[in-house]
C-alpha positions as CSV (number, residue, x, y, z in Angstrom):
1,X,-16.9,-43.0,25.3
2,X,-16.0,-40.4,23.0
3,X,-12.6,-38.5,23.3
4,X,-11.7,-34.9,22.7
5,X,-7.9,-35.1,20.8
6,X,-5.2,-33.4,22.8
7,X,-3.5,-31.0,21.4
8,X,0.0,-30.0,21.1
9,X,2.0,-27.0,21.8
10,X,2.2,-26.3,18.1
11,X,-1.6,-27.0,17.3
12,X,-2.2,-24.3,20.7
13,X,0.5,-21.7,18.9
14,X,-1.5,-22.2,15.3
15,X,-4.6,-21.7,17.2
16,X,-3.8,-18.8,18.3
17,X,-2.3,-17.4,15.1
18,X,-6.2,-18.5,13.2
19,X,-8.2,-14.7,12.8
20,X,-10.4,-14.3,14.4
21,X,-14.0,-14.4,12.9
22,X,-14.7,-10.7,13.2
23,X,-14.0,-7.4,13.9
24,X,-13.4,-7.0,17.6
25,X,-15.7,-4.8,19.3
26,X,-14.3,-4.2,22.1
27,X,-11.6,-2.2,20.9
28,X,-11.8,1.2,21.8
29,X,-11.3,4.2,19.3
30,X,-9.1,7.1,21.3
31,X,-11.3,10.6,21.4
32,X,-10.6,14.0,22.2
33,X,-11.8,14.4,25.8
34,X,-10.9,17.1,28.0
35,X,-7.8,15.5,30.1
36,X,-5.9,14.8,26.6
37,X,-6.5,18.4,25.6
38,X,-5.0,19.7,28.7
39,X,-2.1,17.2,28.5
40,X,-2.1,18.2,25.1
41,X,-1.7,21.9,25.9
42,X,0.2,21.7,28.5
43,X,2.7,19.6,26.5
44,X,2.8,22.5,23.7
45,X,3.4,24.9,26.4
46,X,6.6,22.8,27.5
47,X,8.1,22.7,23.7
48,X,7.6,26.5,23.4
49,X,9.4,26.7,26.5
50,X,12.1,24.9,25.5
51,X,12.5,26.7,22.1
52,X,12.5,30.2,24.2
53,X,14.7,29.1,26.4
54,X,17.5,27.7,23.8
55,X,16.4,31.1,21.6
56,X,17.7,33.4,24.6
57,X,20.5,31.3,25.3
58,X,19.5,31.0,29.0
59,X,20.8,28.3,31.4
60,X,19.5,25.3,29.7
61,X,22.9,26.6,26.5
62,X,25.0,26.8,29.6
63,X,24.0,22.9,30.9
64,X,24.2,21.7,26.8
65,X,27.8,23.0,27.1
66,X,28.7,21.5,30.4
67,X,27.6,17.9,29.0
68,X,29.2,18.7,25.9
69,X,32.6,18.9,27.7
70,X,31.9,16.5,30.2
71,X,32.5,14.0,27.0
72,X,30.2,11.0,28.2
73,X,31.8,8.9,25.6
74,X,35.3,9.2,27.0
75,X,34.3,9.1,30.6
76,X,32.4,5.9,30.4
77,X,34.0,4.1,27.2
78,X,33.5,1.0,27.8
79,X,29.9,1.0,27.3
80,X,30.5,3.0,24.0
81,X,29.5,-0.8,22.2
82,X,26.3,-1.0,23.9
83,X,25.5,2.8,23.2
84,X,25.8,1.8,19.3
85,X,23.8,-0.4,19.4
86,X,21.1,0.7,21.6
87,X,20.8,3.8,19.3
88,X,19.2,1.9,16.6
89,X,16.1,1.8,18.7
90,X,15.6,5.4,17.7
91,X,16.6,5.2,13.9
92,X,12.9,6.0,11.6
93,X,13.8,2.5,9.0
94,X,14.8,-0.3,11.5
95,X,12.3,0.7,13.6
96,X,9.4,1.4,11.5
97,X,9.6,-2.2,9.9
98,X,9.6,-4.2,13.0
99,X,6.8,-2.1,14.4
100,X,4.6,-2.1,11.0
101,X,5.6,-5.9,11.1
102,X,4.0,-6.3,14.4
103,X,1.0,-4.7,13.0
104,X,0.8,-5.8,10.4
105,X,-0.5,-9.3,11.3
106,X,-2.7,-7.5,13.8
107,X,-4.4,-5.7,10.9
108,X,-4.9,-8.9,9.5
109,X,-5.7,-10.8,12.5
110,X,-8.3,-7.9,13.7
111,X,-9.7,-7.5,9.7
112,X,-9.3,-4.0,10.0
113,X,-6.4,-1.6,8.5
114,X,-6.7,1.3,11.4
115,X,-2.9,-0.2,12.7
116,X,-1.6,0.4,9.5
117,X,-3.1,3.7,9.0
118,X,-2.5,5.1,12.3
119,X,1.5,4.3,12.2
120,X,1.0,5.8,8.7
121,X,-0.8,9.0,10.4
122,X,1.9,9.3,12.8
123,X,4.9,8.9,10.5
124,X,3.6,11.5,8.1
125,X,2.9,14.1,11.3
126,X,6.4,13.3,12.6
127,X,8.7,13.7,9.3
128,X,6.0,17.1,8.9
129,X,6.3,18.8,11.9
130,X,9.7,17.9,13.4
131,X,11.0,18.1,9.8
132,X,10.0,21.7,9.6
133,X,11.3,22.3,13.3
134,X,14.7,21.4,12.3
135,X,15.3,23.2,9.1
136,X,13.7,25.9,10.2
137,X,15.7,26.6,13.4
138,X,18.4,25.5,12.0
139,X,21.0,24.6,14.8
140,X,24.2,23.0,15.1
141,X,25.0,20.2,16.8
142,X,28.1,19.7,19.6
143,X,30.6,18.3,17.0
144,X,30.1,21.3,14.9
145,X,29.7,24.5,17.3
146,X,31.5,27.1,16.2
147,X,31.4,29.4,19.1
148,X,31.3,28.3,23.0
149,X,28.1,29.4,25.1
150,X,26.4,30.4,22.0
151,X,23.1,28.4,20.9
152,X,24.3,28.0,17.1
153,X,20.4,28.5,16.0
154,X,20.0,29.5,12.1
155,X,23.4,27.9,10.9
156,X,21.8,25.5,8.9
157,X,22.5,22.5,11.4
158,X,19.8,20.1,11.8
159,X,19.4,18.5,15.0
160,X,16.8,20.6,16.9
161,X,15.1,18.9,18.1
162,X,16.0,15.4,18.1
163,X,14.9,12.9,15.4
164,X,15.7,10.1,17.2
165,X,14.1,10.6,20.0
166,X,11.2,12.1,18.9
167,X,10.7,9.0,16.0
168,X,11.7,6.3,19.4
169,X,8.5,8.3,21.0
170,X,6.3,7.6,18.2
171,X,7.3,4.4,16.6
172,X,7.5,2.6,20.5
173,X,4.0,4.8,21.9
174,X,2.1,3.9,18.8
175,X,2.0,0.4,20.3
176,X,0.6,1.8,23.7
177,X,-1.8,4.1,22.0
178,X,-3.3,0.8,20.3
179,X,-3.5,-1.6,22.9
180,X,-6.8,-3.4,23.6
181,X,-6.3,-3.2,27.3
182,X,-5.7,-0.9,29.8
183,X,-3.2,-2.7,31.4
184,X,-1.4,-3.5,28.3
185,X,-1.6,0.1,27.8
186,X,-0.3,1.1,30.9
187,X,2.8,-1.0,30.1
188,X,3.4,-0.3,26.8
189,X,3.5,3.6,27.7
190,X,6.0,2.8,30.2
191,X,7.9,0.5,28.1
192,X,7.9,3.5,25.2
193,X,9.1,6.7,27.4
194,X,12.0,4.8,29.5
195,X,13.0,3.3,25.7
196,X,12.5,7.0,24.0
197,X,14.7,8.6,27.2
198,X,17.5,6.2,26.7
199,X,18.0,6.7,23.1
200,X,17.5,10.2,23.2
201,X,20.3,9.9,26.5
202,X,22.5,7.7,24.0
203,X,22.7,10.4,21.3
204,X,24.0,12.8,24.1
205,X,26.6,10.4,25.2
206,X,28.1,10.1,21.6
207,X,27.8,13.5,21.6
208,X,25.6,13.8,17.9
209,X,23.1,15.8,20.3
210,X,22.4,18.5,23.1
211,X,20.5,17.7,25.7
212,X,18.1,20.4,24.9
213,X,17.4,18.4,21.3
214,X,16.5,15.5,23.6
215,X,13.8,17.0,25.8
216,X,12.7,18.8,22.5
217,X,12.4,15.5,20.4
218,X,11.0,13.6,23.6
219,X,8.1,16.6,23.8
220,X,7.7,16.4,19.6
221,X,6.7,12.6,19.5
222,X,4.6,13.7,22.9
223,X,2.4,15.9,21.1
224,X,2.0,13.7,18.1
225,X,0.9,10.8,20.2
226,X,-1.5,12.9,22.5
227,X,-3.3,14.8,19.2
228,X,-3.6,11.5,17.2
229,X,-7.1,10.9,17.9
230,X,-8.2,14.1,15.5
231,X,-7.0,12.3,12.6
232,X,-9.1,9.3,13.7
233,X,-12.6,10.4,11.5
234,X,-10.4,10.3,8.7
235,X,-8.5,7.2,9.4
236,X,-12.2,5.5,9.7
237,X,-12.8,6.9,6.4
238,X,-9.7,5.9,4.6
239,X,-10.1,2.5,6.0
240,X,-14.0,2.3,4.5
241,X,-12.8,3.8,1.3
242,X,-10.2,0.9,0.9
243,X,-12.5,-1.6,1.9
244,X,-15.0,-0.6,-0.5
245,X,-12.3,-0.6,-3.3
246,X,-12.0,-4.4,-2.3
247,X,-15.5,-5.2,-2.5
248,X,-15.8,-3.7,-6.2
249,X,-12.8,-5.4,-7.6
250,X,-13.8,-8.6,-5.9
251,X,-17.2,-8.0,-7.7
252,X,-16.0,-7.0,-10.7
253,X,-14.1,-10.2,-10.7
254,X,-16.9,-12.4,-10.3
255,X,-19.0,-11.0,-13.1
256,X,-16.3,-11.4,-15.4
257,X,-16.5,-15.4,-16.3
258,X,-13.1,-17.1,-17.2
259,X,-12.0,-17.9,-20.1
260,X,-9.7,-21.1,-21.2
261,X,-6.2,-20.5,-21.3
262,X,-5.2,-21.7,-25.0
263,X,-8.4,-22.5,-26.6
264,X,-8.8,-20.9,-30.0
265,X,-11.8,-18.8,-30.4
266,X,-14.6,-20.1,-32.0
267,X,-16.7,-18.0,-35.1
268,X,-20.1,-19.2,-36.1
269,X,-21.4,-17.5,-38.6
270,X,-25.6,-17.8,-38.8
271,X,-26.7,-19.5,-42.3
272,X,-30.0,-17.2,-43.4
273,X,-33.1,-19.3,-43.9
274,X,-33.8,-17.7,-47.3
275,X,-32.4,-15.3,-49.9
276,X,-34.5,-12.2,-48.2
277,X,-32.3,-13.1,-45.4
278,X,-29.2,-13.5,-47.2
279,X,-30.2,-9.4,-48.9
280,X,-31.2,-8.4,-45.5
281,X,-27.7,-9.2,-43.7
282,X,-25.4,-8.5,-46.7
283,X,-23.8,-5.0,-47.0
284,X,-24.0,-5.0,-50.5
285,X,-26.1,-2.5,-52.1
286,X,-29.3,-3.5,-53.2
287,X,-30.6,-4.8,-56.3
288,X,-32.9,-3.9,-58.4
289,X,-35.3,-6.5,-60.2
290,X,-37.5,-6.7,-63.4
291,X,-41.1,-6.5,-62.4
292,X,-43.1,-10.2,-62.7
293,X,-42.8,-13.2,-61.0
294,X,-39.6,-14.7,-60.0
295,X,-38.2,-18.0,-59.6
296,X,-35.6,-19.5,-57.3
297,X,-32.3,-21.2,-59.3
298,X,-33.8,-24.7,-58.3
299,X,-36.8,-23.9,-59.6
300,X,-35.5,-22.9,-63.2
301,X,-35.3,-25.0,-66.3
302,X,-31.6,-26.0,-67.3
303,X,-31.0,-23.7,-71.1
304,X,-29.2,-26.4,-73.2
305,X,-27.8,-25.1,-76.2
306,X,-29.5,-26.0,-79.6
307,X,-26.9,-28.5,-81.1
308,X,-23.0,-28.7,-80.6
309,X,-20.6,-26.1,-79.9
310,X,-18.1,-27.9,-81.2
311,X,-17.3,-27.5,-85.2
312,X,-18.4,-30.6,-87.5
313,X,-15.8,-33.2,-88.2
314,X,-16.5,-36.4,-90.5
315,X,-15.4,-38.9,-88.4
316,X,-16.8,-37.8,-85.1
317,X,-20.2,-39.7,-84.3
318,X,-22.6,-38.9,-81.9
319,X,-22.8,-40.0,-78.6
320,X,-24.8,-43.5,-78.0
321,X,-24.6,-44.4,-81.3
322,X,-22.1,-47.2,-82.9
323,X,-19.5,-46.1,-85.3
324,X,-19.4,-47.8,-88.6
325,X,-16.5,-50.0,-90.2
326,X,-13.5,-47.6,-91.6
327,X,-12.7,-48.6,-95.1
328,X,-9.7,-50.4,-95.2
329,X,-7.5,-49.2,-98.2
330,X,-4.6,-50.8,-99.7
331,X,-1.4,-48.9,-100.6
């Protein structure tokens, strides 16, 4: 009887971690429809709210400056540790590495690059448009007001809204906005805005914020999240233009054949069958014969010279023949 092996708890964890043969299909692609544009809207309608009523310096400058002088960090120091730390959670580099970690390997897993490129999407919209928000109002935060009960708008402060908060709403939602499931979605959003309030809330406790750059940053990463799925045509086509880049390099590579490492190059040089040849494939100029027939050098009789070269001498004998007796003189 034949017996199936029983895995481990490793082999089940590696199993897991294999990709999966495919793209997924049953990953849904976020659209436009009507109950996100209204969200959407009434969203936009909430941050220019919030810019008016800071702008006028209405009740919501008065409650900054109550909470400014409250002085969170003093009434409740001994969490001030935990408030240090928790922060983090809302800083853009920390943050944006474990997140594009996380999907990273889902890119791969999934054989698609639309994590990757969304986080990108969203990253690039955030540093954009809260970016230009902050410059461009220009405000000053509680540790350097100059003027109590004013809104300190164009001072060239930075911290309207709040880039903490807003980049905890992105960085954190990104994860809800691409899960597979609606219940993981569910959670994830959950997870994201209670994690997004309490960083934005831990700014105002050390007192780097006002309260008003926290619901402005919360309502920033908002919108971002909620208009992402316009940029989703393009993301589809950046990931098929990156994917076709692959496929022609990977092409390109297998036409090209391989060559040894180290191996000298060899020349042959083709040997010409005949002296036509030989005229045909030299770059000399030509030459001109004599008219009449024409024989090869093989073909040719040897010219010997009529006699020696040499000058006559009296004792030098030809060659073959036998040299005669030198007379022998006495002296």
């Amino acid at each position: 009887m034949r017996t199936e092996p029983k895995l481990t708890r490793l082999d089940r964890v590696f199993a897991r971690l294999d990709r999966e043969p495919e793209r997924p299909a049953h990953i849904d692609v976020p659209k436009m429809s009507r109950h996100r544009i209204v969200l959407f809207a009434a969203t936009l309608a909430f941050y220019g709210a919030i810019v008016w009523a800071v702008v006028i310096t209405s009740w919501l400058v008065r409650l900054d400056w109550q909470v400014m002088f409250f002085r969170p960090y003093q009434q409740w120091s001994e969490i001030h540790w935990f408030v240090d730390y928790y922060v983090v959670l809302g800083q853009r580099g920390p943050t944006a590495v474990m997140v594009a970690a996380w999907l990273g390997w889902r890119s791969w897993r999934q054989h698609t690059l639309r994590p990757m490129l969304a986080l990108g999407v969203s990253l690039l919209l955030l540093n954009i448009t809260v970016g230009a928000a902050k410059y461009g109002m220009g405000r000053l935060g509680p540790h350097y007001a100059t003027t109590i009960g004013s809104n300190e708008m164009w001072l060239g402060g930075d911290i309207f809204p709040s880039g903490h908060t807003a980049n905890a709403v992105v960085t954190w939602g990104i994860l809800a906005y691409l899960a597979s499931s609606a219940r993981a979605q569910r959670w994830l959003s959950a997870v994201s805005a209670v994690t997004s309030l309490g960083v934005g809330m831990a700014t105002v406790y050390l007192g780097t914020h006002w309260l008003s750059d926290v619901l402005l940053g919360w309502t920033a990463g908002l919108l971002i999240l909620l208009g992402l799925p316009w940029f989703e045509p393009l993301i589809a086509r950046a990931e098929d233009a990156i994917f076709d880049l692959r496929d022609r390099l990977r092409a390109r590579r297998r036409r090209t054949p391989a060559e040894p490492v180290g191996a000298p190059p060899v020349l042959v040089t083709p040997v010409p069958a005949d002296r036509e040849d030989v005229a045909a494939c030299s770059p000399r100029a030509p030459v001109y014969l004599a008219p009449g027939p024409h024989t090869t050098r093989s073909e040719r009789t040897p010219i010997t010279p009529a006699g020696s070269r040499r000058p006559p001498h009296p004792e030098r004998h030809p060659r073959g023949s036998t040299p005669s007796a030198r007379p022998v003189t006495g002296g």
